[in-house]
The first five atom37 places (N, CA, C, CB, O) and aatype in JSON, in Angstrom:
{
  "aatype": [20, 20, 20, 20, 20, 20, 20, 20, 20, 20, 20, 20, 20, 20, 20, 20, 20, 20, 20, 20, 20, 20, 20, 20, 20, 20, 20, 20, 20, 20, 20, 20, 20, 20, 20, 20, 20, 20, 20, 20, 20, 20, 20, 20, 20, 20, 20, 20, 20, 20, 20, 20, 20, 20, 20, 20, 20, 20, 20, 20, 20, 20, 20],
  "atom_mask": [
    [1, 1, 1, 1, 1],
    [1, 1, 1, 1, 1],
    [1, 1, 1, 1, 1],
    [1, 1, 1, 1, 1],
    [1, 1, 1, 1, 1],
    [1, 1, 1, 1, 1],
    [1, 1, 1, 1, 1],
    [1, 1, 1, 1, 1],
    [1, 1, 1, 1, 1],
    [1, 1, 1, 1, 1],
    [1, 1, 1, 1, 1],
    [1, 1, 1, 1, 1],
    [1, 1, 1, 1, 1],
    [1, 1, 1, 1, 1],
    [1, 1, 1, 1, 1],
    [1, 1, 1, 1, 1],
    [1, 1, 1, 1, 1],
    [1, 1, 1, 1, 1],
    [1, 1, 1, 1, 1],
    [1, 1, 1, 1, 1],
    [1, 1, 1, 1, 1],
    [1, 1, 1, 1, 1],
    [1, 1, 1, 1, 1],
    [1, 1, 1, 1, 1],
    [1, 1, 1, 1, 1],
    [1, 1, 1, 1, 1],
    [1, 1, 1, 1, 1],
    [1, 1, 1, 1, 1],
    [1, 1, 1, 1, 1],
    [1, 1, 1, 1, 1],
    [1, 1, 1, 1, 1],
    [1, 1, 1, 1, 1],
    [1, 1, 1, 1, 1],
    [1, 1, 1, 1, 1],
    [1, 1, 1, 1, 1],
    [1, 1, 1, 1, 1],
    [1, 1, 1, 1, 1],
    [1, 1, 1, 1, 1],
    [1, 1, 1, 1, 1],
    [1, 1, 1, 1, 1],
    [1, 1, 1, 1, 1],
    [1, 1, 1, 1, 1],
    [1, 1, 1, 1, 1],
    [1, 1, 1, 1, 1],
    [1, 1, 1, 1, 1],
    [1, 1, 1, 1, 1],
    [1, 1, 1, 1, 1],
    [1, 1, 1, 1, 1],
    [1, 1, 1, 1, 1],
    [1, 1, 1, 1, 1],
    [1, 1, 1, 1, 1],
    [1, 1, 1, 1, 1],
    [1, 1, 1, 1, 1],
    [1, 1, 1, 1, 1],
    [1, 1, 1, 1, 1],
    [1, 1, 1, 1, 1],
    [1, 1, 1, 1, 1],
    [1, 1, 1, 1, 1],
    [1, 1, 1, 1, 1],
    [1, 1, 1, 1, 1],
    [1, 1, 1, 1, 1],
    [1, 1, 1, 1, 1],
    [1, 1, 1, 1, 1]
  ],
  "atom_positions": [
    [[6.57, 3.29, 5.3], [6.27, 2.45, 4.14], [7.4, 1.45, 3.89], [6.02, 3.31, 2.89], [7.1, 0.26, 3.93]],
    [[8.54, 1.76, 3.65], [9.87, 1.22, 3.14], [9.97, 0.3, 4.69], [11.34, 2.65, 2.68], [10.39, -0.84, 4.46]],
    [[9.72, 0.51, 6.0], [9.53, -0.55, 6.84], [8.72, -1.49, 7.09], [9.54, -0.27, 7.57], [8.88, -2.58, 7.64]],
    [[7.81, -0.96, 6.61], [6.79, -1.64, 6.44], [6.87, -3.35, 5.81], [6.08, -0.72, 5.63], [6.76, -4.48, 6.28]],
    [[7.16, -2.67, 4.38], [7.88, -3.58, 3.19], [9.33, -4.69, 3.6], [8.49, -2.31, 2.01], [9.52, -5.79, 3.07]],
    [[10.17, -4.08, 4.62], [10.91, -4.84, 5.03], [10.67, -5.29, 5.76], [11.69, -4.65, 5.17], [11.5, -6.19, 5.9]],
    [[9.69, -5.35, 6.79], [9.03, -6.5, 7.6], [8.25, -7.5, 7.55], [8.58, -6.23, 8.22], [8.03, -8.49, 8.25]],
    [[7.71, -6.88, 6.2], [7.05, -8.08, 5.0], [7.6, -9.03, 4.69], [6.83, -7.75, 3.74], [7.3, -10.23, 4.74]],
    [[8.65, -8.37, 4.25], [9.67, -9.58, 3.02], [10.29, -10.85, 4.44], [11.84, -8.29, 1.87], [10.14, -12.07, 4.34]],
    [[10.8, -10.34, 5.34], [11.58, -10.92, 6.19], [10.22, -11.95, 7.04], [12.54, -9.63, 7.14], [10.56, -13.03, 7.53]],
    [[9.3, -11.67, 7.11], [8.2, -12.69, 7.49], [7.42, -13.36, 6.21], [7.08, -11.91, 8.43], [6.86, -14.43, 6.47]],
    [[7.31, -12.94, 5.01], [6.69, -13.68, 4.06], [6.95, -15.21, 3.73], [6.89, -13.01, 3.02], [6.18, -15.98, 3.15]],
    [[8.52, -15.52, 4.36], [9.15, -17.1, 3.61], [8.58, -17.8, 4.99], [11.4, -17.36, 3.23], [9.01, -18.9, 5.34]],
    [[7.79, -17.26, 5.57], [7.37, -18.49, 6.41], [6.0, -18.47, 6.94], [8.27, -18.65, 7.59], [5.6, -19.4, 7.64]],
    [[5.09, -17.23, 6.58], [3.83, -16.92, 6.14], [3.04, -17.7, 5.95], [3.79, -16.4, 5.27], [3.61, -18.6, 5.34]],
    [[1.66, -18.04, 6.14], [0.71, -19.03, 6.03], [-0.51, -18.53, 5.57], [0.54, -19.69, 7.18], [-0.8, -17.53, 6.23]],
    [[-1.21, -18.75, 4.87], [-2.71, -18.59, 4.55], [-3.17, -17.02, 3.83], [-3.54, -18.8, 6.09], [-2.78, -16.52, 2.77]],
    [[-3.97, -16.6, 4.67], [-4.27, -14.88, 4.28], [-2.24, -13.81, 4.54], [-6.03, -14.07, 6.14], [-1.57, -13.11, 3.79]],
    [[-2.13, -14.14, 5.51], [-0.66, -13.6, 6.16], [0.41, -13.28, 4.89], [0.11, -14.96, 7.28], [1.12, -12.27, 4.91]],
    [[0.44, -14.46, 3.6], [0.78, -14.59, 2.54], [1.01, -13.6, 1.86], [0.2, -15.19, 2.09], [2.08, -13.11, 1.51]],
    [[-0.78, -13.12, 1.54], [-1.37, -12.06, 0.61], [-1.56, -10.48, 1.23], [-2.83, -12.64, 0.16], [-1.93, -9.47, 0.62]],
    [[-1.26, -10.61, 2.39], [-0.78, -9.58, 3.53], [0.57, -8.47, 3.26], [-0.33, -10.57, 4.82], [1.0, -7.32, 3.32]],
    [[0.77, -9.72, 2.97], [2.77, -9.21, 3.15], [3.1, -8.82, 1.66], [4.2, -10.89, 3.69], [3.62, -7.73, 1.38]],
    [[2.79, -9.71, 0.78], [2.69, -9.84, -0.7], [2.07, -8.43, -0.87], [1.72, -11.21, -1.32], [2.56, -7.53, -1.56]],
    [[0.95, -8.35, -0.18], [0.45, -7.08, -0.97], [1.29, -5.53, 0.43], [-2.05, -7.22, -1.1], [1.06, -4.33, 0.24]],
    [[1.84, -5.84, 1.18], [2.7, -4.91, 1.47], [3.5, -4.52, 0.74], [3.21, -5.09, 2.28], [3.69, -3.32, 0.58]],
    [[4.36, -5.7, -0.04], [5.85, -5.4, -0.56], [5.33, -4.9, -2.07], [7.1, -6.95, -0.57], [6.28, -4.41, -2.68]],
    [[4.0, -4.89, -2.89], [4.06, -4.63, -3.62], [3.07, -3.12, -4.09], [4.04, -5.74, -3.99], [2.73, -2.62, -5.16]],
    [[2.86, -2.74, -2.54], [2.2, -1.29, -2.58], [3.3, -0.22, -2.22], [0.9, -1.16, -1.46], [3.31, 0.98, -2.47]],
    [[4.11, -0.91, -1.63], [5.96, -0.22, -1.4], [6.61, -0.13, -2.89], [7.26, -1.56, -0.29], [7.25, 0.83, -3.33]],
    [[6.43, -0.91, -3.33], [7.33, -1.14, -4.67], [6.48, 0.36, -5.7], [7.01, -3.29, -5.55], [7.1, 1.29, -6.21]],
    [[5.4, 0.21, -5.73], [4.51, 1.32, -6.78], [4.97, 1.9, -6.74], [3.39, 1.89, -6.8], [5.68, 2.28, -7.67]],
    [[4.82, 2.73, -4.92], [4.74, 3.74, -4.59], [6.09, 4.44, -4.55], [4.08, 3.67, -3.59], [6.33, 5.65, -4.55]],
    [[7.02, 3.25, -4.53], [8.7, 4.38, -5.04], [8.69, 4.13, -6.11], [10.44, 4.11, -4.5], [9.47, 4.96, -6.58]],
    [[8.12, 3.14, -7.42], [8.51, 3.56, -8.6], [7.55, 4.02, -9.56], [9.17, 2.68, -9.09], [7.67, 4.09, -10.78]],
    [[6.09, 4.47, -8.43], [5.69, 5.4, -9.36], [5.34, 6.86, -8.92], [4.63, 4.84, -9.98], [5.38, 7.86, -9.64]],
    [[4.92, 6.77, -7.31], [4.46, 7.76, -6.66], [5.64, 9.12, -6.54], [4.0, 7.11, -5.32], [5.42, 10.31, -6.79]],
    [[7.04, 8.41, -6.02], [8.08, 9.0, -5.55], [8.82, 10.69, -6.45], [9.05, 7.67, -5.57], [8.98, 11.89, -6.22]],
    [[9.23, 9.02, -8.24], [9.55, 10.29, -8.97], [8.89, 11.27, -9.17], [9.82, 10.16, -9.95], [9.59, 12.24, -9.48]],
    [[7.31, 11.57, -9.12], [6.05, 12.45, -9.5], [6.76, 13.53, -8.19], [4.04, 11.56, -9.25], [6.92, 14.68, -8.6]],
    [[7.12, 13.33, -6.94], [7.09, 14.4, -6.32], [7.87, 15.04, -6.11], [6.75, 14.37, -5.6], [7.78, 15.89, -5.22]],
    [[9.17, 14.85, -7.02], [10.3, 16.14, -7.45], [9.79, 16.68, -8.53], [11.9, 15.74, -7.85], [9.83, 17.91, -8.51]],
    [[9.06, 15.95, -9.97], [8.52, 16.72, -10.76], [7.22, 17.97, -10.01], [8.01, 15.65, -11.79], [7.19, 19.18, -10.26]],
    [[6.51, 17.4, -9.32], [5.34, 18.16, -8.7], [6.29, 19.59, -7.77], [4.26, 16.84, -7.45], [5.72, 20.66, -7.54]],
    [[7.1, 19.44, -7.53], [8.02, 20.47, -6.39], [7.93, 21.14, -7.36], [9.61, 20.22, -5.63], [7.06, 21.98, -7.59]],
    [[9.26, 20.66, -8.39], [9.9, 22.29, -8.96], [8.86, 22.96, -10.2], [11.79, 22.04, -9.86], [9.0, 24.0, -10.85]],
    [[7.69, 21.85, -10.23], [6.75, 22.9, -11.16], [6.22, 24.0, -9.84], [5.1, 21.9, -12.13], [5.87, 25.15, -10.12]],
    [[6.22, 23.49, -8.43], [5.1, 24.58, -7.47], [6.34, 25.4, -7.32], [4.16, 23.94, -5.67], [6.28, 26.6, -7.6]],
    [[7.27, 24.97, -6.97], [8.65, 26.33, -6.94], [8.9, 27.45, -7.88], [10.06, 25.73, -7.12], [9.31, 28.59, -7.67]],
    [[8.45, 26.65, -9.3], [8.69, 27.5, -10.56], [7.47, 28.77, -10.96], [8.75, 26.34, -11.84], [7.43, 29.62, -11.84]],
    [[6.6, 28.42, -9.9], [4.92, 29.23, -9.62], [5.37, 30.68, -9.66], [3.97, 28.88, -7.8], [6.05, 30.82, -8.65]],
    [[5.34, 31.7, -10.24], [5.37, 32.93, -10.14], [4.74, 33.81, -8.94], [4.92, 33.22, -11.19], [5.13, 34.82, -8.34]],
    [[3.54, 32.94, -8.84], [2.78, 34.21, -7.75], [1.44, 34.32, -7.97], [3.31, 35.84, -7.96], [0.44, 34.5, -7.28]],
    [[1.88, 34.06, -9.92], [0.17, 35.57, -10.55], [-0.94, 35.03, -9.89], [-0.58, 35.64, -12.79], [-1.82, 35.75, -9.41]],
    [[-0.96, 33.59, -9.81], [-2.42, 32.79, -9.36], [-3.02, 33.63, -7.98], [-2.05, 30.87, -8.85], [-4.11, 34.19, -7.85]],
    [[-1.81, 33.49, -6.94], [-2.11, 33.76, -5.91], [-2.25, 34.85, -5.67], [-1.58, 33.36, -5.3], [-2.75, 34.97, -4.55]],
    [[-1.97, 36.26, -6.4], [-2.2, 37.35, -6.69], [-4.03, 37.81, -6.83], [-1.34, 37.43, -7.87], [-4.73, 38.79, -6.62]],
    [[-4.16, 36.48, -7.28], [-5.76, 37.28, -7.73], [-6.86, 37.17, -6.81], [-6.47, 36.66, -9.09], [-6.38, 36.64, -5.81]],
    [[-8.27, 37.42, -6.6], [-8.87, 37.72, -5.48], [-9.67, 36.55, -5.63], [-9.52, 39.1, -5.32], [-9.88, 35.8, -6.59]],
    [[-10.02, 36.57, -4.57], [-11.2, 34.87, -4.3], [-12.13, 35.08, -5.49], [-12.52, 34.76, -2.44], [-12.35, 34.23, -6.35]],
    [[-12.6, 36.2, -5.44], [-13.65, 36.18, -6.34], [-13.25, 36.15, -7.85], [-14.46, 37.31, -6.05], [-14.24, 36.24, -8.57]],
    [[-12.09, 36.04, -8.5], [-11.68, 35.74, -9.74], [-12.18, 33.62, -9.55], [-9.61, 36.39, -9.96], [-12.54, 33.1, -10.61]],
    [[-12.17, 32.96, -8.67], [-12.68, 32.02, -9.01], [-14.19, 31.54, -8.58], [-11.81, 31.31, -8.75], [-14.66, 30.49, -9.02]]
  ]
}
């Protein structure tokens, strides 16, 4: 992703037509995704780390 985005930026200043909105929309699905996707998946870890067990304890047929 993050290469992705830097191969964007470094071809965008000379980009033409669709190629433009290409790159544009590379560098700005990179950008979300570390400032919105990224932090979510240390919060998402240490809640599954902090998991006790009980869930997985119980039998298929409890769901």
């Amino acid at each position: 992703l993050l290469r992705h985005a830097e191969i964007a930026a470094a071809k965008l200043p000379t980009a033409t037509g669709d190629d433009v909105f290409f790159y544009q929309g590379k560098i700005a699905s990179a950008r979300f995704f570390v400032r919105d996707a990224l932090p979510k998946v240390a919060i998402r870890r240490a809640a599954a780390e902090a998991e006790n067990g009980e869930l997985m304890s119980l039998p298929d047929e409890a769901f």
